[in-house]
N, C-alpha and C positions, 0 to 999 in steps of 0.2 A: 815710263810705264808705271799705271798704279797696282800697288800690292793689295793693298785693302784700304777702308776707307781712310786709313789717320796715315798711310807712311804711300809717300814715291818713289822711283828710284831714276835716277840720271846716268846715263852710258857716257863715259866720257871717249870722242871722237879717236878712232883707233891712229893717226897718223899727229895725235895731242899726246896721246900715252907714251907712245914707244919713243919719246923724249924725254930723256932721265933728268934733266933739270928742269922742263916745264912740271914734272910729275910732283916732283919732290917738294918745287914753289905752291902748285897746288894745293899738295898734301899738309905743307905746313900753314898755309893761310886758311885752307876747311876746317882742320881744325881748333883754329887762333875763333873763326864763326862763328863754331857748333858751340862755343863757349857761350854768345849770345844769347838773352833767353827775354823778347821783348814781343808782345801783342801784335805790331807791324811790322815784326823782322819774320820771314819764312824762317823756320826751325830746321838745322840742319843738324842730322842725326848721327851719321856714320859715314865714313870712308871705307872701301874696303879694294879689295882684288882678289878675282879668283876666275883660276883658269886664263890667265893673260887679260884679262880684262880689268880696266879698271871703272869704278863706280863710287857715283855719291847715294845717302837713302835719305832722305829730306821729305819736312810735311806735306802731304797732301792737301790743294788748296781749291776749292769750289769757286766758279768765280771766272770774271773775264778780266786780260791784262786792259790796264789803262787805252794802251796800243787802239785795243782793238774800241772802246767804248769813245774815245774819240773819234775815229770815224765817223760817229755818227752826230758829229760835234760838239761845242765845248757842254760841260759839267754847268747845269744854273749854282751860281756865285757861291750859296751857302754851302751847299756842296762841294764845289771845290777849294773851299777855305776848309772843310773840314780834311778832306783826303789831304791838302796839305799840309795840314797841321800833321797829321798821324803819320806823313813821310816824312817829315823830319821830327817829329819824336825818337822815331825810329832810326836816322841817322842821328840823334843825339847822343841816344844810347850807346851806340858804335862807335861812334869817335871819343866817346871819353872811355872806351876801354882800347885804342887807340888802331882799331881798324876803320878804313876806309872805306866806299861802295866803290870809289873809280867808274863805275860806268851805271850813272843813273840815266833812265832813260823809261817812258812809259811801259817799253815792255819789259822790264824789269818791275811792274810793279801789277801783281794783281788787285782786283776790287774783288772785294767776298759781302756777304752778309753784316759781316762780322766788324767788316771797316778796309781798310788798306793795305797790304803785306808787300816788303820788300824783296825782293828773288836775288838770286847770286849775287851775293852780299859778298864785297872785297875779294873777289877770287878774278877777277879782270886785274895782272900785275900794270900796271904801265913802264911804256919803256918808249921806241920812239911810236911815233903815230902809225906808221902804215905797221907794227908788229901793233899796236894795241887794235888797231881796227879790224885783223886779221886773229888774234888771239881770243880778244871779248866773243866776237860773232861765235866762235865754237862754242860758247857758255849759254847762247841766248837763242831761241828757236824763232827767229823774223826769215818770215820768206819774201824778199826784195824780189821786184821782176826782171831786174838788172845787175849785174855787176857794179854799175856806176852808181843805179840805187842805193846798192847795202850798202857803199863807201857813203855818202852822201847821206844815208841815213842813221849811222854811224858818228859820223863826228856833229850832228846836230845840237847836239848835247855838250859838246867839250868844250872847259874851258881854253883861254887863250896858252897856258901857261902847257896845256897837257898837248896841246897841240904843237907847240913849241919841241914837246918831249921832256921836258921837266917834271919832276916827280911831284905825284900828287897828293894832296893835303886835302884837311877837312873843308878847306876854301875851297877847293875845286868841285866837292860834292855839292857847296852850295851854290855854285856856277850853275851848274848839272840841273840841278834842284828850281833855279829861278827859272831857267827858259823850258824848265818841265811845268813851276805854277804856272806861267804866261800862258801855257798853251792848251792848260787845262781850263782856264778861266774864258781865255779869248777866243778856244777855236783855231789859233792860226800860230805860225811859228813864232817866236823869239827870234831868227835868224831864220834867210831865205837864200837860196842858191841854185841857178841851173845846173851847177856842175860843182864838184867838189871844191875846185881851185877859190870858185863866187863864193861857195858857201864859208870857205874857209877867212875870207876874204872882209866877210860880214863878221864874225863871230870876231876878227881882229880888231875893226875899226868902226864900226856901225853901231848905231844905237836904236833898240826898236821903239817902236813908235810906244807911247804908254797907256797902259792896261786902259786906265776910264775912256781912252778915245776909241774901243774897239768894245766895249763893254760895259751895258747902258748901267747907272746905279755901281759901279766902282767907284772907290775914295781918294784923293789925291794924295793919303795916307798910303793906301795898296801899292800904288804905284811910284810911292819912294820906298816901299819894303822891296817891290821887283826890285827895281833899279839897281839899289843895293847890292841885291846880291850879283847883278848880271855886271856887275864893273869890273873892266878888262883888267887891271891890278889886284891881285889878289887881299893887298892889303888895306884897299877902298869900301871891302866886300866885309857882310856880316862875318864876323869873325870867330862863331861858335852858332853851331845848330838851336843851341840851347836860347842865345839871344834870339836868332832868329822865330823860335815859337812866341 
């Protein structure tokens, strides 16, 4: 809900609260956040509770998520070389003060005026996969038409290693990070799947086809930066946000 024009506020889901150690990981990673203070990170301002409720106040952001501006297909090229440059600036900053996003995904990222802005920034804990798939979605407001959907639309994004359940590193935002350029640039996924098990299937063992063949006027430069970062080894993958700008 918005308060006025510069602050929002976020309810967090009543059967999320009344779990005194989901509450308390929350509490101490919004805070470790609201520490953040970067042009492409959404500003988180305050935690609070009152009256049994608990609540985040976070900036208010004009704008549509990525989510949704894809829809209507991919971003022309320069464009999305810029939005992704300022998403990972924005995770650059984050990880060298050593929080993670864990769940990069377009609807986590609004378009504004202004440029790009990050949303629930590291407050998605990872743990095994069907609790992160089920924990993230309370943080992030996608309406999927199916149950199988929002699973399926859910782990699109996750690297090999989070999906495994392994704990995640700033490699895995840049996992996150590549099959979110790919799809901003081409239109079309990184990783396809009828069904969870395919999709998961793909994201293991498959390699998408690369950027210039989907995308008239990309470089064969671009598409060793994707590649990079979409390799199933974490330790094949750009290995700082930072190199990756």
């Amino acid at each position: 809900e918005r308060l006025d024009r510069d602050v929002a506020i976020k309810v967090m889901p009543e059967h999320f609260a009344k779990d005194p150690a989901r509450r308390e990981r929350f509490e101490r990673e919004a805070r470790a956040v609201s520490s953040l203070n970067h042009p492409n990170i959404c500003t988180l301002h305050d935690i609070g509770r009152y009256d049994g409720i608990d609540f985040i106040v976070m900036e208010h952001i004009d704008g549509e998520t990525l989510a949704s501006r894809l829809d209507r297909g991919a971003l022309p090229l320069v464009q999305a070389l810029q939005v992704g440059i300022q998403i990972d600036d924005g995770l650059d900053k984050a990880h060298r003060q050593g929080i993670v996003h864990r769940y990069l995904k377009p609807g986590n990222i609004m378009l504004t005026k202004q440029g790009a802005k990050l949303l629930d920034f590291g407050l998605a804990k990872p743990m095994a996969p069907d609790a992160v798939v089920a924990e993230s979605a309370l943080l992030t407001e996608d309406q999927p038409l199916t149950v199988e959907g929002s699973l399926v639309g859910t782990v699109q994004y996750m690297a090999p290693e989070q999906i495994e359940g392994k704990e995640a590193d700033a490699r895995t935002d840049i996992f996150a990070f590549g099959a979110l350029l790919y799809e901003t640039i081409t239109g079309k996924r990184a990783f396809e799947g009828e069904s969870r098990a395919s999709l998961i299937s793909a994201i293991m063992s498959s390699k998408p086809r690369d950027v210039s063949e989907l995308q008239a006027g990309s470089s064969p430069a671009l598409d060793r930066t994707v590649a990079k970062c979409l390799a199933k080894d974490p330790e094949d993958r750009w290995q700082t946000a930072r190199d990756l700008v």
